[in-house]
MISE-685142 format. One record per residue (C-alpha): x, y, z. Coordinates in pm, whole numbers, plus 50000, padded with zeros to 5 digits. Example, Ala and Ser with C-alpha at 12.3 -4.5 7.8 and 13.67 -1.06 7.14 Angstrom:
! MISE-685142
512304955050780/513674989450714/
***
This chain:
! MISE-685142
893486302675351/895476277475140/897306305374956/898376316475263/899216285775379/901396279175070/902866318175047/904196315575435/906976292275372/908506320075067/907916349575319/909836333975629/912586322175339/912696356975188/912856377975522/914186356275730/916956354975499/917316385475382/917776398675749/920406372675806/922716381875499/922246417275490/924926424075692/927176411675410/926846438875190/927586468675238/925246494475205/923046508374911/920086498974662/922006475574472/923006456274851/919756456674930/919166435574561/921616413774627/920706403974971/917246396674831/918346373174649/920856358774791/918556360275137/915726341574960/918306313574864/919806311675218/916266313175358/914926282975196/918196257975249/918056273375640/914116262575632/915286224775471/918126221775722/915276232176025/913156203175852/915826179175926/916546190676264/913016191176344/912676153776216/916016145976429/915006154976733/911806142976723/909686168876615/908076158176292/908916171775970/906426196276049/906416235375936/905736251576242/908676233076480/910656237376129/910026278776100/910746285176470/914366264676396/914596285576068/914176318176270/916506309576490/919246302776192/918706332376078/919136351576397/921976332776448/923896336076086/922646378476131/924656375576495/927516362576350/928066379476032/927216415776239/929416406676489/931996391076284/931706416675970/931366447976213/933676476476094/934016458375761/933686490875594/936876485875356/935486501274954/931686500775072/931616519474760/934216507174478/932316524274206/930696555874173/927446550873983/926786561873628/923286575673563/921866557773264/920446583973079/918476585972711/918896548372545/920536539772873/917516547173069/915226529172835/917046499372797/917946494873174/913476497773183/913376473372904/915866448573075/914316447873366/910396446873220/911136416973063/913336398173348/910156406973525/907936392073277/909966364573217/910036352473586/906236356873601/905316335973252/907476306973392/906026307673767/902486307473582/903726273973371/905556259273668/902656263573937/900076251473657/902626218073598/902066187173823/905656172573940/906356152373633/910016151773565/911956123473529/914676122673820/911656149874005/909616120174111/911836092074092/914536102774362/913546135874457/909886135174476/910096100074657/911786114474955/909946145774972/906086126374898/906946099075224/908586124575448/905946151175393/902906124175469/904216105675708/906166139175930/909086118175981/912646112475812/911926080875689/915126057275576/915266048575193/917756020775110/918346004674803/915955983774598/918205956274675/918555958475068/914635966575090/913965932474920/915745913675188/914305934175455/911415912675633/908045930875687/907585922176024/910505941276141/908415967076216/911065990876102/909346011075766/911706018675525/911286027975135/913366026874836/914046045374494/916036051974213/918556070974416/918486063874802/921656080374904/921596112174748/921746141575004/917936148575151/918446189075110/916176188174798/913836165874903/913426187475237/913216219875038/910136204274852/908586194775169/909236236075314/907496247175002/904216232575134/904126252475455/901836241575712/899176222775470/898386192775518/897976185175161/900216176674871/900306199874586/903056200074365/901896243774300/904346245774592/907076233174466/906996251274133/906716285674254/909956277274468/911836268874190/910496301373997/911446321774236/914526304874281/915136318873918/913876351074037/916416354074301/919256345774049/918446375273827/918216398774166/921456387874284/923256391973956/921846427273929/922666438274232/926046425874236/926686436673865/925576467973970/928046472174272/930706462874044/930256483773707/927946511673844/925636512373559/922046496273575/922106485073155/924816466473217/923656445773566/920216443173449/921236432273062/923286402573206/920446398073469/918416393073175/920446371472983/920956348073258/917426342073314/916796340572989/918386307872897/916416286572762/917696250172929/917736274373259/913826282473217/912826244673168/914256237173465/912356262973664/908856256173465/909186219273504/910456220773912/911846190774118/914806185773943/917756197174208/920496211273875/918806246173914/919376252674297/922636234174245/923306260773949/921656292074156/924056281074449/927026277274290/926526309174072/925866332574379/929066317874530/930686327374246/929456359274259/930196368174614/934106352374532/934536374574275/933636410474449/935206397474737/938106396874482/937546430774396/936806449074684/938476427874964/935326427175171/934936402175444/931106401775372/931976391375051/933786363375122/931446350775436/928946347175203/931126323774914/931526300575218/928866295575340/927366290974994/930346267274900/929086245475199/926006241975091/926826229674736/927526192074828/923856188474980/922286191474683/924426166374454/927426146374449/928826164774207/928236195674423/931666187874621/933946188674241/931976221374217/933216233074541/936846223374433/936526242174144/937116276874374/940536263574445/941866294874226/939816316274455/941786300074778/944686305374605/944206341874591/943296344674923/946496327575032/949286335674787/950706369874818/953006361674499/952216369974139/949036354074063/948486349473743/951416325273618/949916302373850/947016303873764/948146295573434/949806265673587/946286251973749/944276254173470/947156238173197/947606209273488/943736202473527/943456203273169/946726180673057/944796160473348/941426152173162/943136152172898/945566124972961/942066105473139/940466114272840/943006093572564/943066067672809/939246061972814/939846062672403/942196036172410/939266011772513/936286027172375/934246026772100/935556053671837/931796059071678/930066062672011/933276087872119/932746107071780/928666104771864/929236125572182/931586152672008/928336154171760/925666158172057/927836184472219/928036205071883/924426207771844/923796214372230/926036242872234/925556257471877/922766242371674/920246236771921/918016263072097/918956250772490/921736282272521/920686307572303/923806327672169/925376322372501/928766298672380/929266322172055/929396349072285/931846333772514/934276328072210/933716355672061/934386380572366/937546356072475/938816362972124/938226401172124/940016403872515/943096378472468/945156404072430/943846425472701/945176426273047/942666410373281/942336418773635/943136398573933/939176393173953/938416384273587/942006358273620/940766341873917/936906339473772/938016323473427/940426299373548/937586284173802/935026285173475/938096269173317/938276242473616/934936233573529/934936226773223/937676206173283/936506183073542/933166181573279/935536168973020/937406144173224/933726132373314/931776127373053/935286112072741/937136104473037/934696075673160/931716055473041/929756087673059/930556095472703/927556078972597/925016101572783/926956128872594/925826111072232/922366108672339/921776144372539/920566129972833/922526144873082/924626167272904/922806199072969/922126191173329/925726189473408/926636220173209/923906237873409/925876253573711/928686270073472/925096287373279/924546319873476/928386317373610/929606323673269/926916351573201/928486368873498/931666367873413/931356375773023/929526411273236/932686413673399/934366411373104/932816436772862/932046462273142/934846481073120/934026488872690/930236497872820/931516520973081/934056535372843/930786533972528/928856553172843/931406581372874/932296579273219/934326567773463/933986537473639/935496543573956/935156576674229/937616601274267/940656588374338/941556579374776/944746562174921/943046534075102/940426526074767/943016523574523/945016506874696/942406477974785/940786477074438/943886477974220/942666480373830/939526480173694/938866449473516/
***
């Protein structure tokens, strides 16, 4: 009865979800992948947010009120993108697929045997792990522990305001390390639980391992609608999940960097066919996604800026890509310029500490595999190359991001959580699976070409002329 009780809140975050965002996609088995996972993510913020309205109105933070709300999001986002997306039929098939045949076939089995491995090793460690974590119980857990008992939204203030608050208000209020940080993470903990009425932090790891799961689905599916070729969308599936900094975060759960990183990597995603293939769905999806990002973090608005090159496609009718160009060298010359500042009164030895700490992250260390020697190794080989509008627009938001990370961590007094790795990999997190993705994008068109076939099916007026060139 308790598994049930603890499996209903995944099921109504899975359907429910997937229901609501299928309509997105156009159809095929690779849509139906992607709206899995990208349902399951929509799903569980949808069942947070009907936690908080719940609690609002007066409710409780209860499952039951909670699941009828999250229903009725669902039905409501499925009614709106049907109704707005309806004859949205522009490219429903950009590519024609490529049958993976001999090594092909075997490797696209192998890829996908051990994504599916990997996702069930780390739900096994992260369901058999109490909440431990650091920031997990100390601003996350907090919330999520009082709100869950108690089955209302109590108000956390600072440790400094609670100390001058007089007990006999009568008014209950709690404090923590971090009182102001949006509740969506908090209230996704408390949806993992169901309708128990006991705590067990089991819940909350199997959410964030399927979390992971959903990651790899929607990367597949999407590669997959973009390149044709299973190898390909389940390889970079693979490597995605495969990180290692990635899988610590989903075996020891609380910590709110990989939803954060899952979010903004799906929006991504969806930004970047919608790029391609000019689909409404497409884009419906990266907005609503892109609105989600500041509930999780602070930081989660600067990731939402960082699609500004994505906006600018969408708006600018002119060539692109100088622009582009433009954007990137300005945000750059921008943390730059903060950057030299911040020298100019700072200690050299803790400055040259950080550029030390970020060396071995990236390259010594075993937190990202291979995945920054790829990057400048497949930059290198396609410099000369010319990129698509999709592949401009995708590198120059990477490229945004790793700017405003810059400006962050030697542009202010951050530089010293650089020199002792204590955030570093955290914040790097969301730009993880994005760059995966995008080095796929990048190296599809030499697999497709290695594959000895075309990417793209015969040649029509009104798909040309929305695709333009493969990337």
């Amino acid at each position: 009865m308790r598994a049930i009780e603890l499996l209903l809140p995944q099921v109504f975050a899975l359907v429910g979800g997937t229901l609501a965002v299928r309509f997105a996609f156009p159809a095929g088995r690779a849509s139906w992948l992607s709206a899995l996972g990208y349902g399951y993510v929509v799903g569980q913020i949808l069942g947070a947010v009907g936690l908080y309205l719940s609690g609002t109105v007066g409710l409780g933070v209860r499952f039951l009120p909670a699941a009828a709300i999250q229903v009725g999001l669902c039905v409501l986002l499925a009614a709106v993108l049907r109704r707005s997306l309806h004859g949205d039929t522009r490219v429903p098939h950009a590519v024609s697929p490529l049958r993976a045949e001999g090594v092909g076939r075997w490797l696209a089995i192998a890829f996908a045997a051990v994504v599916l491995l990997r996702v069930a090793v780390l739900g096994l460690e992260a369901t058999a792990q109490p909440l431990y974590p650091w920031d997990a119980w100390q601003q996350w857990g907090t919330k999520a522990r009082v709100w869950f008992e108690t089955g209302e939204l109590k108000r956390f203030v600072s440790p400094e305001e609670w100390l001058q608050i007089s007990s006999g208000t009568g008014d209950v209020v709690y404090t923590d390390a971090n009182p102001r940080y949006p509740p969506l993470v908090p209230l996704i903990q408390v949806w993992s639980l169901g309708p128990t009425h006991t705590w067990d932090d089991s819940a909350i790891g199997l959410t964030w391992a399927v979390l992971l799961a959903a990651l790899g689905a929607a990367m597949a599916g999407q590669l997959f609608r973009t390149s044709g070729y299973w190898p390909l969308a389940l390889g970079a599936a693979y490597m995605a999940v495969s990180l290692p900094i990635l899988d610590t975060h989903a075996a020891l759960a609380g910590y709110a960097d990989l939803p954060l990183s899952v979010v903004y990597c799906l929006a991504f995603m969806a930004a970047a066919a919608w790029v391609r293939f000019r689909r409404n769905g497409d884009a419906a999806m990266a907005i609503l996604l892109l609105a989600f990002l500041p509930l999780f973090k602070r930081p989660g608005i600067v990731w939402a800026l960082t699609f500004l090159p994505f906006l600018m496609c969408a708006v600018i009718r002119r060539p692109l890509r100088p622009m582009l160009r433009g954007v990137l060298a300005l945000a750059l010359v921008g943390a730059a310029a903060l950057i030299v500042v911040h020298m100019l009164g700072a200690h050299t030895a803790t400055l040259g500490d950080s550029v030390e700490s970020l060396v071995a992250n990236l390259f010594a260390w075993e937190n990202w595999h291979l995945l920054w020697y790829l990057a400048i190794f497949l930059l290198l080989l396609h410099r000369r190359r010319r990129w698509s509008n999709e592949l401009s627009v995708a590198g120059t938001t990477l490229g945004l991001g790793a700017a405003f990370l810059a400006a962050v961590f030697w542009g202010t007094d951050l530089s010293a959580s650089i020199a002792n790795a204590t955030t570093l990999n955290r914040a790097l997190l969301p730009l993880g699976p994005a760059t995966c993705f995008f080095l796929a994008l990048l190296i599809q068109r030499d697999v497709l070409r290695l594959a000895g076939a075309p990417a793209r099916l015969p040649a029509r007026k009104t798909r040309a002329g929305a695709n333009g060139p493969a990337p």
